[in-house]
N, C-alpha and C positions, 0 to 999 in steps of 0.2 A: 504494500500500500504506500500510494507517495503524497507526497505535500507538494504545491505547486501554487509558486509564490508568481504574483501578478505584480510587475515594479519596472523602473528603469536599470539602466547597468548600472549608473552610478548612486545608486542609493546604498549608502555605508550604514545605516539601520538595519535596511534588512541583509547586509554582510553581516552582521553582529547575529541574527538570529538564523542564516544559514551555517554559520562556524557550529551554533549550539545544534542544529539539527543532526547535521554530520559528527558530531561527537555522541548524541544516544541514538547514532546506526539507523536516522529514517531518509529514507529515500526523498531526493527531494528535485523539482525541477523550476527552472527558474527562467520565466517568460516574458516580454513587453510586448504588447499587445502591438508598439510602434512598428516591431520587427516585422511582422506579417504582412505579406507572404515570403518576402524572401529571403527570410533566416528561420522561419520555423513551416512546417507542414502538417496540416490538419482534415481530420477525414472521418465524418459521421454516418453512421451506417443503420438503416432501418429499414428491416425485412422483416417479416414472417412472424410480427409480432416480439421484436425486439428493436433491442437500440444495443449499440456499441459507437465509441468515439474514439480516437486515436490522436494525439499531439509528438509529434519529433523536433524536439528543440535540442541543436548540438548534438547531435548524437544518438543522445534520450529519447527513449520512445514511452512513453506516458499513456494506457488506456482509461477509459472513462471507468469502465468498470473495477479499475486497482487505483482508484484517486480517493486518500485517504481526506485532506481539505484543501480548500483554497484561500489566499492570505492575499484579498487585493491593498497593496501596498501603495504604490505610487506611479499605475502605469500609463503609459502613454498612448496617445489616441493611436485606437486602430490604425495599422496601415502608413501610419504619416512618415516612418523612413523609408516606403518602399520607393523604387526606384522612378515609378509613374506617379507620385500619390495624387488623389482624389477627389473632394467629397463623396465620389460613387464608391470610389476602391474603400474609404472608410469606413461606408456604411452596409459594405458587403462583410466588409471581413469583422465587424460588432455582429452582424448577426449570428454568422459563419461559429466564433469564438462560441460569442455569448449562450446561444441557441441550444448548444454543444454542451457546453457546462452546467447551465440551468436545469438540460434534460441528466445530469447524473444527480446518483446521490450522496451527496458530499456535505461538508461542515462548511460554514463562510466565517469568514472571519475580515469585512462584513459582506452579505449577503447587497449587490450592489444598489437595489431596492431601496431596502434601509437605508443605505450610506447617503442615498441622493436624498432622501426626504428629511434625513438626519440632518444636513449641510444648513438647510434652511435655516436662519437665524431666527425670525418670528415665531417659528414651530419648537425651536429647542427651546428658547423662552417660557413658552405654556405651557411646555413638557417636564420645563424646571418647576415651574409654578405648581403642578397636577403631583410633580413626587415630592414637595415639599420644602423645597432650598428657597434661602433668601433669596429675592429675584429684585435690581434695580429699576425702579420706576422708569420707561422705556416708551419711545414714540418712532415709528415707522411712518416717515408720509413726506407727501413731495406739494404741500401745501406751508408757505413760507409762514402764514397767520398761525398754522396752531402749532408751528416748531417754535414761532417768536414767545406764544403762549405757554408753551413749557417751559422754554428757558425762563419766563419769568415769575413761572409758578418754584420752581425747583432751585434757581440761580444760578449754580454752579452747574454746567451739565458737560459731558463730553461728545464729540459727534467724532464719529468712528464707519468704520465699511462693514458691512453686510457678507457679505462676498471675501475678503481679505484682498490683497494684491491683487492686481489683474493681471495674466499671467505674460508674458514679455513686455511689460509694462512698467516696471518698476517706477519712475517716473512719476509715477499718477497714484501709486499707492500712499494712502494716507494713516499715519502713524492715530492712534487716539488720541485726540487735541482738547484740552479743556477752552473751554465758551464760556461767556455770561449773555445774559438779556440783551445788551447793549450792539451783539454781536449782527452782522450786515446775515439776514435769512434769506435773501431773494432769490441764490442761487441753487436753494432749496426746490426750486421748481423745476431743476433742470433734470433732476434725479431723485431717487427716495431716499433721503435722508436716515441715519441713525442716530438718534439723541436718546442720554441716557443720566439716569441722574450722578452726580460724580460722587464716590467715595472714597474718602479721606482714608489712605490706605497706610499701614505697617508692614502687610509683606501681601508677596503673592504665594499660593498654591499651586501646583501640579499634579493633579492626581489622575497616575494613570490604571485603569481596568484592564484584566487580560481575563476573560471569564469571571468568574468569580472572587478572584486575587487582584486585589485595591494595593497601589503603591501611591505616599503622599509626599511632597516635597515643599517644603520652606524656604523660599528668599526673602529677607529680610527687604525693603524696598528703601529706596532714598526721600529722604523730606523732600515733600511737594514732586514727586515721581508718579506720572499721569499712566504709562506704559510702558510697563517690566520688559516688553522686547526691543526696546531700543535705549540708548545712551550707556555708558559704563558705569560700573557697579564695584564695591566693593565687596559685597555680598556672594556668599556661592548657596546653590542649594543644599539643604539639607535634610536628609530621610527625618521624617515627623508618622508618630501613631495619628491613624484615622479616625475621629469622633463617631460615637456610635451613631449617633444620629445622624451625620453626612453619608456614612454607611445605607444605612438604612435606604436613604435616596436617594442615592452612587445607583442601589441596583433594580430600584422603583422605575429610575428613568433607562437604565439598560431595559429591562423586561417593556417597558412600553415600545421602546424604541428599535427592541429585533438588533441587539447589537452584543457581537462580542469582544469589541476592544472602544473602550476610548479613550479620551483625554481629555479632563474638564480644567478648567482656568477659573478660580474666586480668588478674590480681592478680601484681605483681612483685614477688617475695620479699626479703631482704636480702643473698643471695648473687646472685639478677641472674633465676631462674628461674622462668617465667613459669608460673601455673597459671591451668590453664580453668574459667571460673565461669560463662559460658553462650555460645549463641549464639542471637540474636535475628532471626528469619527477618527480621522485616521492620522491625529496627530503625531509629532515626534516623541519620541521617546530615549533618545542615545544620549543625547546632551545628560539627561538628569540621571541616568544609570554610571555611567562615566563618573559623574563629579559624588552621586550619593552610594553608587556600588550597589544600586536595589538589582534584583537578580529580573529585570522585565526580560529582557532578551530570552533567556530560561523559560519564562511563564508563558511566552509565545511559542515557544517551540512545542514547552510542554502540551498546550494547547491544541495547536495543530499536528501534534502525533495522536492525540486519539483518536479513536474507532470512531464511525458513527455505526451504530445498531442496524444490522440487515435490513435493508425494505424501507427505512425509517428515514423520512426528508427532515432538512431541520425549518424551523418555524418562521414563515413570510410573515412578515408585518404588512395588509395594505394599505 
């Protein structure tokens, strides 16, 4: 049975959790969807009341029927290194993959369903809201009147991206920037806005899921420090015990959400309590195991080396 991880070449995370697979002896095969067609070859077969699928990447030949799960990590759009690419060729070879994979029965890790509805920002929100986490007073809208009207209900507020980066764009990506009332909204029409109320932070969290195993990390944050991902720090992370109660709806918001990996980001207030600022289906993880030595790298592998149960599909979220 193999593992078959869905990613680019150069993602050095999932280096870190193909080292670990290859050390407890699981078969592993390792794919970009970019490559397709002509670095990998793929062939789905349905006769007579069956199905069989076949993938040969490098070598490796991978049947549908001995695919023990799938780990989409960070891959890249169908087709887009092939030699002609497309829009046509892209949207052959997503079906071609995808079609193929869907119809086995495997573990996801995430299930790509999930992963896209999970992304939404509005949705993880409510979803935060529904398991229980402190959630920041929050407006979505491309109406400059009632973002001016938040900011002057709230004061301090931050307007931040939905979406994150736009992806060859750096340029345009915009860091979390603290606002007040005073601030020019008009441009606010141009796009939908994210405003959100500001908290006055002491450190950030990183808590990442691998199934059922919660790892949590602590940065200390700098006076008047708006976003932990940018400017220098003094601070490193450091592995911290999980409150039972964030616990509790770490896996309230997994089980709604058909997920089995993520990575949630809150903000630690000045009395000690943590609020929810997102959760990243398929966030990083290498940076915080590196500096805190938590075994995630491990906990994926372990993960994706188990069985799924004969016959037995794992659970869509629609």
């Amino acid at each position: 049975m193999t593992v078959l991880i869905l990613t680019s070449e150069e993602d050095v995370t999932a280096d870190m959790v193909v080292a670990e697979l290859h050390r407890m002896g699981t078969p592993v095969v390792r794919l970009d969807p970019a490559d397709l067609p002509d670095k990998a070859v793929l062939s789905a077969h349905y006769a007579h009341g069956d199905f069989d699928g076949h993938l040969s990447v490098n070598g490796h030949v991978l049947s549908m029927r001995g695919l023990r799960s799938v780990w989409v990590r960070r891959p890249g759009e169908p087709a887009a290194h092939a030699r002609h690419p497309s829009p046509w060729l892209t949207a052959e070879a997503r079906q071609a993959l995808f079609g193929m994979l869907f119809s086995a029965v495997t573990r996801w890790m995430n299930h790509p369903r999930n992963a896209d509805r999970a992304r939404l920002k509005p949705w993880q929100l409510k979803m935060a809201h529904l398991s229980g986490f402190a959630v920041p007073p929050t407006v979505f809208t491309t109406a400059p009147r009632l973002a001016r009207q938040f900011a002057e209900e709230h004061q301090d507020v931050v307007v931040k991206s939905a979406s994150g980066p736009p992806p060859g764009e750096p340029g345009v990506a915009l860091p979390t920037t603290l606002i007040g009332p005073d601030a020019d909204f008009s441009a606010v029409a141009a796009g939908p806005a994210l405003l959100q109320r500001y908290i006055p932070k002491r450190a950030d969290i990183r808590l990442t899921c691998v199934g059922n195993r919660l790892f949590a990390a602590r940065k200390t944050a700098e006076p008047g420090q708006i976003d932990g991902r940018y400017g220098d720090t003094a601070h490193t992370w450091e592995a911290i015990p999980v409150p039972e109660r964030i616990g509790r709806s770490v896996h309230e918001y997994l089980a709604r959400a058909g997920l089995a990996y993520a990575a949630f980001d809150f903000a630690v207030d000045e009395e000690g309590a943590w609020w929810f600022l997102e959760c990243n289906q398929g966030g990083q993880f290498g940076f915080v195991e590196l500096e805190t030595g938590q075994p995630v790298s491990e906990a994926v592998a372990l993960w994706l080396s188990q069985r799924t149960a004969a016959g037995r599909r794992p659970e869509i979220h629609l």
